[in-house]
Each structure stands twice: as C-alpha cells, then as structure tokens.
C-alpha positions as CSV (number, residue, x, y, z in Angstrom):
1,X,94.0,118.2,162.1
2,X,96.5,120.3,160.3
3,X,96.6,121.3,156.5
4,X,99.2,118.9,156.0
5,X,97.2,116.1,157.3
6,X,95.1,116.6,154.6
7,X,94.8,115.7,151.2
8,X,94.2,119.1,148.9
9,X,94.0,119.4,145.1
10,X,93.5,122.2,143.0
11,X,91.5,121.0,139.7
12,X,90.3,123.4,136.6
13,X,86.4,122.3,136.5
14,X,85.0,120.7,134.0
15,X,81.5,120.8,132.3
16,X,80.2,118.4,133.9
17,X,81.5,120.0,137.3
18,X,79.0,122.7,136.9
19,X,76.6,121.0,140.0
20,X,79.3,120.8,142.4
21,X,79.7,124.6,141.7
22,X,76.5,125.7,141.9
23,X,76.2,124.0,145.0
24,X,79.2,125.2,146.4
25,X,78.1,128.6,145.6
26,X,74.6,128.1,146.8
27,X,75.8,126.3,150.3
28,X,78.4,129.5,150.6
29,X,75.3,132.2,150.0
30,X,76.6,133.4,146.4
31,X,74.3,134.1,143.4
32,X,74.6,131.2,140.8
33,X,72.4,132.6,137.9
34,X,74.8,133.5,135.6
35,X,77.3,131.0,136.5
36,X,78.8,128.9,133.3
37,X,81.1,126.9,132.0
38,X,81.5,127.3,128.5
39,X,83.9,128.8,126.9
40,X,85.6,131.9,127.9
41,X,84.8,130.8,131.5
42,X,87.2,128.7,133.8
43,X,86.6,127.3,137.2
44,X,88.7,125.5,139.7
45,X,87.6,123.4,142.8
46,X,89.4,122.8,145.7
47,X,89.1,119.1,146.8
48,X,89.9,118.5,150.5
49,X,90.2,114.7,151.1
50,X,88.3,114.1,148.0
51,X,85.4,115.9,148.4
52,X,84.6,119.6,146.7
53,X,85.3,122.3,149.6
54,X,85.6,125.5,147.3
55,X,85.5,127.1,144.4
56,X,86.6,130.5,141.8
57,X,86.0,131.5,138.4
58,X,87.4,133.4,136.0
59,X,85.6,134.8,133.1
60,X,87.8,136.1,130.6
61,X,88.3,139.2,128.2
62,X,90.6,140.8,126.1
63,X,93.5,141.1,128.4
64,X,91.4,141.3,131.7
65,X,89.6,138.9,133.5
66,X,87.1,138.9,136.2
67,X,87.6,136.7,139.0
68,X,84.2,135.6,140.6
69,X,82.2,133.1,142.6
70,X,85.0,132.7,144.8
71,X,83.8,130.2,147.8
72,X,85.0,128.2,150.2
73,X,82.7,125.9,152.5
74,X,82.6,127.2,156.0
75,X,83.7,124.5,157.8
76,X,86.6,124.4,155.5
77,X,87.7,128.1,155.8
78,X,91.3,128.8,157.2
79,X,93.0,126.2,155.6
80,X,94.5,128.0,152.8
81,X,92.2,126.8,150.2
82,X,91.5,130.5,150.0
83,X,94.2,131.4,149.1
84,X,95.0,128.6,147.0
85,X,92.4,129.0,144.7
86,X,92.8,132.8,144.2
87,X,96.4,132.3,143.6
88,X,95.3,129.9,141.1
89,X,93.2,132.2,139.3
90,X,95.5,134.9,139.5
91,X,98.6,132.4,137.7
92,X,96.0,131.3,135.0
93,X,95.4,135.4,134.0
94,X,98.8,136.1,134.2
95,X,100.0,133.1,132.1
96,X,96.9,134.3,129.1
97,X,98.9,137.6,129.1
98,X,96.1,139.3,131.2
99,X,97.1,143.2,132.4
100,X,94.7,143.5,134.8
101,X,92.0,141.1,136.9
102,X,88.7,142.9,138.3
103,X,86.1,141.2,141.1
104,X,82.7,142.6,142.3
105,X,82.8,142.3,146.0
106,X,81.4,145.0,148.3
107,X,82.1,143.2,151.8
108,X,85.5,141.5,151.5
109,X,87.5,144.6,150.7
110,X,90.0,143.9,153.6
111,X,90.2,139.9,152.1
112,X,90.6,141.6,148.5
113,X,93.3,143.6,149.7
114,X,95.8,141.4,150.6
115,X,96.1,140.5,147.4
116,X,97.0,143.8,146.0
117,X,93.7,144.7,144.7
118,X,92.2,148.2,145.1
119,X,88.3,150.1,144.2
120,X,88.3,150.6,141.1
121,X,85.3,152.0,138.9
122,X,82.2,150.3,137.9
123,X,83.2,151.8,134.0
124,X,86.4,150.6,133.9
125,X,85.0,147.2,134.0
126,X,82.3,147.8,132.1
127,X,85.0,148.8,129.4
128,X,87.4,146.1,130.0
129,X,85.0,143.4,130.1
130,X,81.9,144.1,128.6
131,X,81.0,140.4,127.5
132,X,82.0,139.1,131.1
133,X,78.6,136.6,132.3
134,X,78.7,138.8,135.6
135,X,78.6,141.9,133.6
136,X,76.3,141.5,131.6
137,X,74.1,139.7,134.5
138,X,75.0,143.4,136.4
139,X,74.2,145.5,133.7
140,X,70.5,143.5,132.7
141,X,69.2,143.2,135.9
142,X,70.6,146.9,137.8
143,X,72.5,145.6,140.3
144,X,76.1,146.7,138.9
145,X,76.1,150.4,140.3
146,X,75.5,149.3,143.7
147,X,78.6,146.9,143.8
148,X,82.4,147.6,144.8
149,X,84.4,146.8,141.9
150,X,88.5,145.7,142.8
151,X,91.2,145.8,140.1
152,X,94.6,143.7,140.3
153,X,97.2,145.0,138.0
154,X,99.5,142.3,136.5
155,X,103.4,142.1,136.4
156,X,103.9,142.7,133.0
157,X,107.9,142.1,132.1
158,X,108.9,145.4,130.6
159,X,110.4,144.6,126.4
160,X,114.1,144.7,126.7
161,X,115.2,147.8,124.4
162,X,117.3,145.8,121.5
163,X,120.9,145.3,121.6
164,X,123.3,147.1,119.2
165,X,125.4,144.5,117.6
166,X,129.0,143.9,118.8
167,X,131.6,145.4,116.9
C-alpha cells in the first residue's frame, strides 16, 4: 500500500488526547513521566486511516521551544509521518516567532540532522528553556548531563532598514 493510499491527518492534541499519547509514547519505548498537556505544551498526532500512529510535542519558552516525545508506531515508520509531524512542529515555532528549537536525543543524531539541527550544550538549553517539563524532569532527577542536546536555528526575516522619503 502506498502513502497515497492512505488516509493521513495531522491534528494539534487535545486534553483529552493525553492517553493516546502516552500510549503512543509507551508502545514506541519513550519516557512519558513528565508528559502534559496544559498550557505552554502542544502536541500533534498523526492519524493513519483514523487511528493514532504517531506523535510530537513542543513545549514552549520565550522564543525557543523544545521539541520532544517525537514517535511514530513501528509498523507505521517510512511513511512520512516522520517527517510530517516534525515539520509540523517546526511551522508552529516558527509561526510563535521562535529563534531557535532544541530536542534531547542522544541516538537519532543522523535522523536530527536532516533537519538542520546540530549538538548543542546542555546550558544553552538550560538557559533558553528553563521552565520546559523535560527540563525540569532532566534537571530533578540527574539525567540531563548524560543527554545530547540539538539546536535548530530559525529563519528569522532580517528588518528592512527604512526608506528615505521620495523627493
């Protein structure tokens, strides 16, 4: 069956969406104890045929966001949900004015990568996002220092200088 066979939609999550991406999360391997929804916190799921398939967040700062929790069931991988939920992600920072989106993620470098991200330092994010869920849930319980942090800088338009008036 190919992807156009299919029926896929993008949809932000809701709160009461917060089981279907815990158990996305939990049936992909990835830690779900400081996953949330309220505010501050965005998630989208990708529904293949109707049915949840994948997953992202984004928690949000002061022009940065962290992307996280990004999941897609394995026998729906290599269908572009991927990618279609990163680019997501990515479109919702830009369009909040983000500069700059940061992940954890110390085995999918090469994935990470493609997407223009590079290492970056554990206190950069620490600075950039210090109220971030998955920051905080690094920071409490020690785990933070042994993770790969990726930055994404963000097309920012440069300010046109302004025009001197015709005369």
């Amino acid at each position: 069956m190919t992807l156009t066979d299919q029926h896929i939609k993008i949809r932000q999550a809701l709160p009461t969406d917060l089981p279907v991406v815990v158990d996305l999360l939990e049936r992909t391997g990835l830690h779900t104890s400081s996953v949330t929804l309220d505010e501050g916190c965005t998630y989208w799921i990708a529904d293949l045929d109707g049915r949840p398939a994948g997953c992202i967040g984004l928690e949000q700062g002061q022009g940065a966001s962290l992307i996280r929790s990004t999941a897609v069931l394995p026998a729906m991988r290599s269908r572009g949900l991927g990618r279609a939920l990163v680019l997501s992600a990515l479109t919702h920072a830009s369009l909040r004015g983000d500069r700059i989106v940061y992940l954890f993620s110390s085995e999918a470098g090469d994935y990470w990568k493609r997407y223009g991200f590079v290492p970056a330092e554990v206190g950069e994010i620490e600075a950039a996002l210090p109220h971030a869920p998955q920051v905080v849930s690094g920071l409490t319980r020690g785990w933070i220092q042994q993770e790969q942090v990726w930055k994404h800088t963000l097309f920012q338009p440069q300010a046109q200088p302004p025009r001197e008036p015709a005369t």
